[in-house]
C-alpha positions as CSV (number, residue, x, y, z in Angstrom):
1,X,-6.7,29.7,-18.5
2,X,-6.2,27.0,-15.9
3,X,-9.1,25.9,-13.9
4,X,-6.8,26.9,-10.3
5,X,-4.5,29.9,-10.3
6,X,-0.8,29.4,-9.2
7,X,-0.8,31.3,-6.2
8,X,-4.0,29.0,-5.2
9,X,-1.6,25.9,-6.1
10,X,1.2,27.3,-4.3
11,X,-0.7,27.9,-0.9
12,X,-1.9,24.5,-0.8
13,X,1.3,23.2,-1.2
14,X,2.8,25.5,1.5
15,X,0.1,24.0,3.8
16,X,1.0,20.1,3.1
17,X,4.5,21.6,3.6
18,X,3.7,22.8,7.1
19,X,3.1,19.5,8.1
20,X,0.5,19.6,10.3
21,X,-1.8,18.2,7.5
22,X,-2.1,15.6,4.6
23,X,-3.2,15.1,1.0
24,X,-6.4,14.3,2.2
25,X,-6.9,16.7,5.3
26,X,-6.4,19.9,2.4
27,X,-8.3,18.1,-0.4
28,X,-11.1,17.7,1.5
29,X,-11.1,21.1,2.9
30,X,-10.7,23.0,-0.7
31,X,-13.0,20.5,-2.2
32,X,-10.4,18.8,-4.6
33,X,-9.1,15.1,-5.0
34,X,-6.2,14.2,-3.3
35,X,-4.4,12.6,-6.4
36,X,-4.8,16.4,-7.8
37,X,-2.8,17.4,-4.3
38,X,-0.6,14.7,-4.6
39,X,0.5,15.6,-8.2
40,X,0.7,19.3,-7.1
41,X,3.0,18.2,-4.7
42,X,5.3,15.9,-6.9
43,X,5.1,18.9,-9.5
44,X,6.7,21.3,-7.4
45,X,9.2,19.2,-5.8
46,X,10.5,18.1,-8.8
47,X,10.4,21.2,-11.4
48,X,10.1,24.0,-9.0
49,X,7.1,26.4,-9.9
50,X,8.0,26.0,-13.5
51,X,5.7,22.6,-12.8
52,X,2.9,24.5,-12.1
53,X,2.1,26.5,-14.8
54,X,-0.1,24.9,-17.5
55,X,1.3,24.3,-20.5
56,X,-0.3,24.2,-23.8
57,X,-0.6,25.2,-27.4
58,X,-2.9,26.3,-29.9
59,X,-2.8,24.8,-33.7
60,X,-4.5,26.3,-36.5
């Protein structure tokens, strides 16, 4: 399980979207780093919300 949810992900994206706020305006107020919003950001843009979903594997 990821340490933040999708929808969470997705709604501060939709804020930076909005534009009445930047990386570090919504960091700051959801106590996160703005490279994490930043990368959020690039995430999305680029792969959709495919990007967003944490990808991993187990090995035995």
């Amino acid at each position: 399980m990821s340490k933040y949810s999708e929808q969470f992900k997705l709604s501060i994206i939709e804020q930076y979207l909005s534009g009445s706020v930047g990386y570090k305006q919504i960091a700051d107020k959801h106590n996160l780093h703005h490279s994490t919003v930043r990368l959020w950001i690039k995430l999305h843009a680029a792969h959709g919300i495919g990007g967003l979903v944490k990808k991993f594997s187990h090995y035995s």
